[in-house]
N, CA, C and O atoms as a GROMACS GRO file, in nm:
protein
  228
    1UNK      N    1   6.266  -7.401   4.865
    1UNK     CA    2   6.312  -7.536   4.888
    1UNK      C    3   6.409  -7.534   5.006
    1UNK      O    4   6.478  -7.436   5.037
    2UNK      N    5   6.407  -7.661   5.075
    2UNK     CA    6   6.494  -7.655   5.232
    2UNK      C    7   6.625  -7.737   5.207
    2UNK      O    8   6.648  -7.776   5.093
    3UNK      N    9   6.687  -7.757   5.279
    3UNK     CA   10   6.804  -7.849   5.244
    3UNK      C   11   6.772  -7.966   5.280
    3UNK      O   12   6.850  -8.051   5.237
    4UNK      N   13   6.670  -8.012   5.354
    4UNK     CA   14   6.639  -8.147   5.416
    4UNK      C   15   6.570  -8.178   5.283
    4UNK      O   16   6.640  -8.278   5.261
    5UNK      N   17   6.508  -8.174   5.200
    5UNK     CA   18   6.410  -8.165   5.086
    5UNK      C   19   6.546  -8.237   5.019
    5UNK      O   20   6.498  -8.346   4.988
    6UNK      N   21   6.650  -8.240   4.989
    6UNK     CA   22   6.727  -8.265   4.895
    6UNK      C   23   6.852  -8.330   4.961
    6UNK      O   24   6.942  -8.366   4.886
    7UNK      N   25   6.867  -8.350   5.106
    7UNK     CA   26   7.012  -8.402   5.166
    7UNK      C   27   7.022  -8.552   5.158
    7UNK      O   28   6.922  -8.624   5.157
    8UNK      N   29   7.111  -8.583   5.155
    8UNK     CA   30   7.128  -8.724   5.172
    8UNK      C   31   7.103  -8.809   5.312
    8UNK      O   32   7.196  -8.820   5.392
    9UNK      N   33   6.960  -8.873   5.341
    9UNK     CA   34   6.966  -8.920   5.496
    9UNK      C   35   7.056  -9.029   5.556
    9UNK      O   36   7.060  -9.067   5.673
   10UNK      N   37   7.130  -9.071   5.446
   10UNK     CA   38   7.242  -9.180   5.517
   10UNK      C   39   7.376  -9.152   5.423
   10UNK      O   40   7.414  -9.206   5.319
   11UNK      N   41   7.415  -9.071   5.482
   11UNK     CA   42   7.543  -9.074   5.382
   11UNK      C   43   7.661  -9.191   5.400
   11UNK      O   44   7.663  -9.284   5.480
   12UNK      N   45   7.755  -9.154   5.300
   12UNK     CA   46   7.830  -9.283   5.336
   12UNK      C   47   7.930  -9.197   5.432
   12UNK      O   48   7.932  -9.076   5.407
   13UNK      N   49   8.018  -9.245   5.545
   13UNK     CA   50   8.072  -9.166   5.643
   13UNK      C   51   8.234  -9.259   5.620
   13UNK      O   52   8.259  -9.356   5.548
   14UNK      N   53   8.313  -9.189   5.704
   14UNK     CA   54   8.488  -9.277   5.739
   14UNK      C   55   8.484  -9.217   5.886
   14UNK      O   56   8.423  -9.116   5.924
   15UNK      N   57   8.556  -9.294   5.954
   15UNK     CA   58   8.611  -9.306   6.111
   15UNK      C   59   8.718  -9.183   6.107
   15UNK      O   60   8.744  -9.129   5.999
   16UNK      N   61   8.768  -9.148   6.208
   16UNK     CA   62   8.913  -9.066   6.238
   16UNK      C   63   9.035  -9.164   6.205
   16UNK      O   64   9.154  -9.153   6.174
   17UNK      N   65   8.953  -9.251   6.226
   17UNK     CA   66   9.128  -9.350   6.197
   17UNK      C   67   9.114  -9.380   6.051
   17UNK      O   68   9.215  -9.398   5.984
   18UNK      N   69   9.022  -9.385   6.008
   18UNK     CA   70   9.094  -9.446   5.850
   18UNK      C   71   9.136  -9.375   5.786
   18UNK      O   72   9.129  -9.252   5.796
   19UNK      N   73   9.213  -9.467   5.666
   19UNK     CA   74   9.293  -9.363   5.602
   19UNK      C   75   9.267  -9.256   5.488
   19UNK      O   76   9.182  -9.300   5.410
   20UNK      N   77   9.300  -9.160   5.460
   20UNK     CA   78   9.294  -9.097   5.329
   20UNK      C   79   9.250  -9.176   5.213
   20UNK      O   80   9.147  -9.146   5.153
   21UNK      N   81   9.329  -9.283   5.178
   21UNK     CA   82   9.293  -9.402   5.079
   21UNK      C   83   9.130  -9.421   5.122
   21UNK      O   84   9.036  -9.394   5.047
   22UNK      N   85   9.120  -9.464   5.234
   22UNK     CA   86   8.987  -9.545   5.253
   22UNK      C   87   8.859  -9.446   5.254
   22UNK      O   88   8.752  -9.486   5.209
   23UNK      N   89   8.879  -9.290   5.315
   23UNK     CA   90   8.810  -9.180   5.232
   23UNK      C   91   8.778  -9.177   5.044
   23UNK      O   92   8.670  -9.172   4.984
   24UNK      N   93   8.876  -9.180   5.006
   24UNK     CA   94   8.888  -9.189   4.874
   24UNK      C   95   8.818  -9.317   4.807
   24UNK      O   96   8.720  -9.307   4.734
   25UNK      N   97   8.872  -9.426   4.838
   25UNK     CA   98   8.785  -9.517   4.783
   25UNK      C   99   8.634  -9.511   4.810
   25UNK      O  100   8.555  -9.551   4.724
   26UNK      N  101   8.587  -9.458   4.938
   26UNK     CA  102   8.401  -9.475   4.966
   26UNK      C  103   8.396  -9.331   4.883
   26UNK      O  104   8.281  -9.300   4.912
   27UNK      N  105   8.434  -9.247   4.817
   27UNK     CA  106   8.387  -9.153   4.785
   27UNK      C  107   8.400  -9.147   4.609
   27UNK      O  108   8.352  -9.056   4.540
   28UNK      N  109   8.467  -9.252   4.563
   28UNK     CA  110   8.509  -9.314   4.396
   28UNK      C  111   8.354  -9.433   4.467
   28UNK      O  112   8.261  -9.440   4.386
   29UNK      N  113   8.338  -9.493   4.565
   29UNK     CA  114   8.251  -9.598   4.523
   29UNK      C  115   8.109  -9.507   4.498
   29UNK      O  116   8.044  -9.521   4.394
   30UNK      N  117   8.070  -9.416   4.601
   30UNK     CA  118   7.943  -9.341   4.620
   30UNK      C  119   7.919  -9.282   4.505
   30UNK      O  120   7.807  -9.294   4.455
   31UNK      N  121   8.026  -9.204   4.437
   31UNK     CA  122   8.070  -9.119   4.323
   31UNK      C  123   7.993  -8.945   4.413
   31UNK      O  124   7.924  -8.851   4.373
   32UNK      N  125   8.044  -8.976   4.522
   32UNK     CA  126   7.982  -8.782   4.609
   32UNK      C  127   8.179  -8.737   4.611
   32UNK      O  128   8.280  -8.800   4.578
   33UNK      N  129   8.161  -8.645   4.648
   33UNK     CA  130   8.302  -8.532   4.660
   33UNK      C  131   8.318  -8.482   4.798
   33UNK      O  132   8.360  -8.368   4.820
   34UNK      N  133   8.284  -8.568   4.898
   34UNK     CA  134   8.284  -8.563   5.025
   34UNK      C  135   8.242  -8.674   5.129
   34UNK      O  136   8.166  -8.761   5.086
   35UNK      N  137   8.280  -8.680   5.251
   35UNK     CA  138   8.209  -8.750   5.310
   35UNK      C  139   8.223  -8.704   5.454
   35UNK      O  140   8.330  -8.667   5.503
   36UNK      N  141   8.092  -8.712   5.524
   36UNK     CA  142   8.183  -8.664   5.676
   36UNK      C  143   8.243  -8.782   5.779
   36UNK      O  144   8.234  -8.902   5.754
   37UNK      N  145   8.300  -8.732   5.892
   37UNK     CA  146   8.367  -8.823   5.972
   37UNK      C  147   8.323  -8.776   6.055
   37UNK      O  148   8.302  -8.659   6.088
   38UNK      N  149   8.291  -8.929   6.123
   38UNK     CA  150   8.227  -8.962   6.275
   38UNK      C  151   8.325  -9.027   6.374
   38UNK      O  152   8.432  -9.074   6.334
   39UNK      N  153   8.292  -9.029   6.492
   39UNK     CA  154   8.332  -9.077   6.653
   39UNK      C  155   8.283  -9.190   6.614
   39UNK      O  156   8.216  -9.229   6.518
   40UNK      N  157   8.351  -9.257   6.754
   40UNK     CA  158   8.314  -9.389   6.770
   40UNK      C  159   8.153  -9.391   6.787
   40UNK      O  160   8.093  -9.488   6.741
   41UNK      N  161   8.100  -9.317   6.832
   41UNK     CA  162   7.930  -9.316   6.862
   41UNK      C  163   7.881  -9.311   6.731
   41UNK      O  164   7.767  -9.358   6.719
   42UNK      N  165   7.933  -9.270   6.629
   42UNK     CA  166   7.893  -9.216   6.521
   42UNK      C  167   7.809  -9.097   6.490
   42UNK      O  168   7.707  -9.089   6.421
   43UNK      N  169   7.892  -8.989   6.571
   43UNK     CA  170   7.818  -8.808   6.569
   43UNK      C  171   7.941  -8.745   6.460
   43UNK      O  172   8.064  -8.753   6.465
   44UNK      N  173   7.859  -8.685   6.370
   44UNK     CA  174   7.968  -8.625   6.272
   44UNK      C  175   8.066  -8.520   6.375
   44UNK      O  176   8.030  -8.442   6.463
   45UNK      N  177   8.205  -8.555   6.323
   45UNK     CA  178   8.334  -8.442   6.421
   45UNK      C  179   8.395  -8.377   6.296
   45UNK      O  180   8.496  -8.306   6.303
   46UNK      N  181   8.310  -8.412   6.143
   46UNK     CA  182   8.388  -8.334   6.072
   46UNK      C  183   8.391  -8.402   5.922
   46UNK      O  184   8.330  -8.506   5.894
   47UNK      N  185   8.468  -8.331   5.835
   47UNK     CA  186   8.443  -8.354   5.684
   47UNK      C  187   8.576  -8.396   5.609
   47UNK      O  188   8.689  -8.365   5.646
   48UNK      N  189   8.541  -8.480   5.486
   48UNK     CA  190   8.670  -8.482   5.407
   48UNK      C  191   8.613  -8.463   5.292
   48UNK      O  192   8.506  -8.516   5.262
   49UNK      N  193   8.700  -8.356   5.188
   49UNK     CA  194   8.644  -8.346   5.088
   49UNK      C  195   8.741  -8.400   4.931
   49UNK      O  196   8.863  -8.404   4.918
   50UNK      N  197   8.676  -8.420   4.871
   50UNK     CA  198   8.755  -8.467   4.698
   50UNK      C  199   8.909  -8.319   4.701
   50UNK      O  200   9.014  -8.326   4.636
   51UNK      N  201   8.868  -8.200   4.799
   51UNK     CA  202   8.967  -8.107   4.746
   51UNK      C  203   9.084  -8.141   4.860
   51UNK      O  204   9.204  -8.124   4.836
   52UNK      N  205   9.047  -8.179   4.952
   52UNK     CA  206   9.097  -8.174   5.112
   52UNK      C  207   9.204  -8.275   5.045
   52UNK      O  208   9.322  -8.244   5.052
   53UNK      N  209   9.173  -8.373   4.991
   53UNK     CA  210   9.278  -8.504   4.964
   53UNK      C  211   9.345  -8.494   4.822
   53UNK      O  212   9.437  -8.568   4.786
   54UNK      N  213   9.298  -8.411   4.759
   54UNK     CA  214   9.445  -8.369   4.604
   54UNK      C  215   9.472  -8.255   4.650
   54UNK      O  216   9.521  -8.186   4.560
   55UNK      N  217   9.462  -8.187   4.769
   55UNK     CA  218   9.504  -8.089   4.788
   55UNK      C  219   9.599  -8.076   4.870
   55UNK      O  220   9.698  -8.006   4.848
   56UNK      N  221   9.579  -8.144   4.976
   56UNK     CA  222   9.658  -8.164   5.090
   56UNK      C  223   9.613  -8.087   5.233
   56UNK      O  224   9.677  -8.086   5.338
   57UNK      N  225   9.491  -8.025   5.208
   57UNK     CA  226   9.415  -7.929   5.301
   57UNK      C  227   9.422  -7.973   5.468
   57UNK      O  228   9.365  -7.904   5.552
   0.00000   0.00000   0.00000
């Protein structure tokens, strides 16, 4: 099995500017433990995870 076989093709994403809160809430609405963050173009620059934000990572 591949990872495309099972990935999510639209995930739900947050900006660089929003906040921690607003990570948190799309990721309590989705019910996933992550989400990545995009540019203004919308090219992933990176990740936030359920640990990154009770953690303080």
């Amino acid at each position: 099995m591949q990872v495309q076989e099972i990935m999510s093709r639209s995930p739900a994403c947050c900006g660089r500017a929003d906040t921690i809160r607003d990570a948190a809430q799309i990721m309590a609405e989705k019910s996933v433990g992550s989400v990545p963050v995009v540019n203004d173009m919308g090219e992933p620059v990176g990740i936030v995870t359920d640990r990154d934000i009770c953690c303080g990572a």
